[in-house]
N, C-alpha and C positions, 0 to 999 in steps of 0.2 A: 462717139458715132451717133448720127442721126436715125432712126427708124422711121418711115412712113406710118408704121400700125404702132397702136400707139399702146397696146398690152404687149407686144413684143418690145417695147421700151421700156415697158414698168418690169418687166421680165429681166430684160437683160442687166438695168439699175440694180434691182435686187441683188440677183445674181452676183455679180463685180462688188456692190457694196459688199458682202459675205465675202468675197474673195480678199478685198482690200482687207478685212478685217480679219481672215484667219493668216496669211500672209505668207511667204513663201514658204517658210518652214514651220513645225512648230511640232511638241510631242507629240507621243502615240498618247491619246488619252488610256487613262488607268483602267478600265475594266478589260478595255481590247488588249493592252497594252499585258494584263493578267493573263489572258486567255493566249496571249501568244506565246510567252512567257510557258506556258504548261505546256501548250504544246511541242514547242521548240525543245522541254527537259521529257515527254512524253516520246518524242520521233527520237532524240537520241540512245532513251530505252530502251526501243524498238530496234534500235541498227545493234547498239550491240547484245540483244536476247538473238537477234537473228546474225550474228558473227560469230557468238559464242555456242552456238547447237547445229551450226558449219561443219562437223566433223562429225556430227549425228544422222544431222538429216537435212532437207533442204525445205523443210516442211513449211517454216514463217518468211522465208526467203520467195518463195511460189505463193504465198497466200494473201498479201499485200500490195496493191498497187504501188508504181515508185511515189514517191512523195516529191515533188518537186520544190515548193514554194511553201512559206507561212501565210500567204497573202494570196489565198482563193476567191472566191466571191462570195462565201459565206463569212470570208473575215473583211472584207469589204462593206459586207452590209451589217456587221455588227460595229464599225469604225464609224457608217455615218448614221445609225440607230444614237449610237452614244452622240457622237457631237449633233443631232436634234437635240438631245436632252438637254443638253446643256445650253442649247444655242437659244432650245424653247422654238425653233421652227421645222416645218416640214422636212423629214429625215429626204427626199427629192433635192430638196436645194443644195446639198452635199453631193449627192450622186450626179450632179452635174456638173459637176467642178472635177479637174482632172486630179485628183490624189493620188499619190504612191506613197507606200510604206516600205520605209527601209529598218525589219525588224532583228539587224545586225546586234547583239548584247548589248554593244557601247554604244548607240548608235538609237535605235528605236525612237525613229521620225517620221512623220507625216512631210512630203512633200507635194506643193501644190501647186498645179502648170497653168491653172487656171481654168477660165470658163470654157464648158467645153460647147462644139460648134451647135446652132441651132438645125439649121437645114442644111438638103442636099436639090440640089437641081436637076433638070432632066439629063445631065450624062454622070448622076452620081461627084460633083465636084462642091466642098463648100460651100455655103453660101449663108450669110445673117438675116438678108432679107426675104420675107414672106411671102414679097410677089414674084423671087424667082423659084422660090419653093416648090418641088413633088414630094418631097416625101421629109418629117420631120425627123429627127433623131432622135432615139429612144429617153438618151439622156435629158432632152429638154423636154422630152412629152410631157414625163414623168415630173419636170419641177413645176410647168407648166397645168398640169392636174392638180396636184398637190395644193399649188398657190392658191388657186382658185377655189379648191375644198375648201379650205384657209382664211377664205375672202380676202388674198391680197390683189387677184383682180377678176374681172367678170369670165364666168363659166360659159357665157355663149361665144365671146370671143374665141375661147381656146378651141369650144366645140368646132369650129370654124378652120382650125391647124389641117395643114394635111395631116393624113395618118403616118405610124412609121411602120404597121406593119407588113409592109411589100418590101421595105429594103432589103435589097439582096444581100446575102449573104455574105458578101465580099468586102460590101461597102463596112455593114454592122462591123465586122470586124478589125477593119483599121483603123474606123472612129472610135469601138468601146478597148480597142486594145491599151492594155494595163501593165505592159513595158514601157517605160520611156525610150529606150535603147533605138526603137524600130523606126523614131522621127515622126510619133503622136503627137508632136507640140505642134504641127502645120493645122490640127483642127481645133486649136486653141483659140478664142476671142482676144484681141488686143484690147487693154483697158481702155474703157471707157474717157474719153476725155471732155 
């Protein structure tokens, strides 16, 4: 795809090149891959200390939130923390790329939907280009920053992005949402050709 702005092109190249290169699937790297791992043997601790004092009290039962998920946004940002380290780039250019973890025993993968979208337009609908841009998406702000600390392109350009901090509410959440299940792949970028 062709870009008019031409940091929103070195941006998106990026981008997709990291993509092309971690690939659809691939491990949970080893540190994250530990830490889920403990928790995962830590929450079923927890379930049965709190089934086994059932007939006591209801005391760790009521003092726990549910636990829903291994894969919060705190293990999120410990997934793309570790693959910076290894990648050696801006822990942002992960965060912009749609990843799911599936941290099933047998299983414990990294799957990757791809780039996620840059902009939104004035009725809230996708958009890649800049000129129909209101408001940027948090995800690309942030690679978009990052780069640029980085000197992978110029910092006035970026200064130049709409903001994402007005996105409503509604929007923020169907673009950063982190099920695949709910049909998040419509704010994926199609690869570059």
């Amino acid at each position: 795809m062709k870009f008019e702005n031409d940091t929103v092109a070195k941006i998106a190249d990026t981008l997709q090149t990291l993509n092309n290169e971690l690939g659809k699937d691939f491990p949970i790297p080893p540190k994250t891959a530990k830490m889920i791992a403990d928790r995962r043997k830590s929450f079923r601790r927890f379930q049965r200390m709190c089934d086994d004092s059932r007939l006591q009290h209801f005391g760790w039962i009521t003092h726990m939130p549910p636990i829903d998920s291994l894969t919060d946004p705190l293990t999120m940002f410990m997934l793309w923390e570790e693959l910076a380290e290894i990648h050696d780039l801006p822990m942002a250019f992960f965060s912009a790329l749609g990843l799911h973890m599936r941290t099933d025993p047998g299983i414990m993968k990294v799957y990757n939907k791809g780039v996620w979208v840059f902009f939104t337009d004035k009725d809230g609908q996708p958009t890649l280009e800049e000129k129909h841009a209101k408001l940027t998406t948090p995800a690309f702000h942030r690679a978009a920053w990052d780069g640029a600390l980085a000197g992978f392109w110029d910092m006035e350009d970026v200064m130049m992005f709409p903001s994402c901090v007005d996105m409503p509410t509604e929007t923020l959440m169907e673009i950063t949402e982190q099920t695949p299940q709910v049909g998040a792949e419509i704010y994926f970028v199609e690869p570059l050709e």
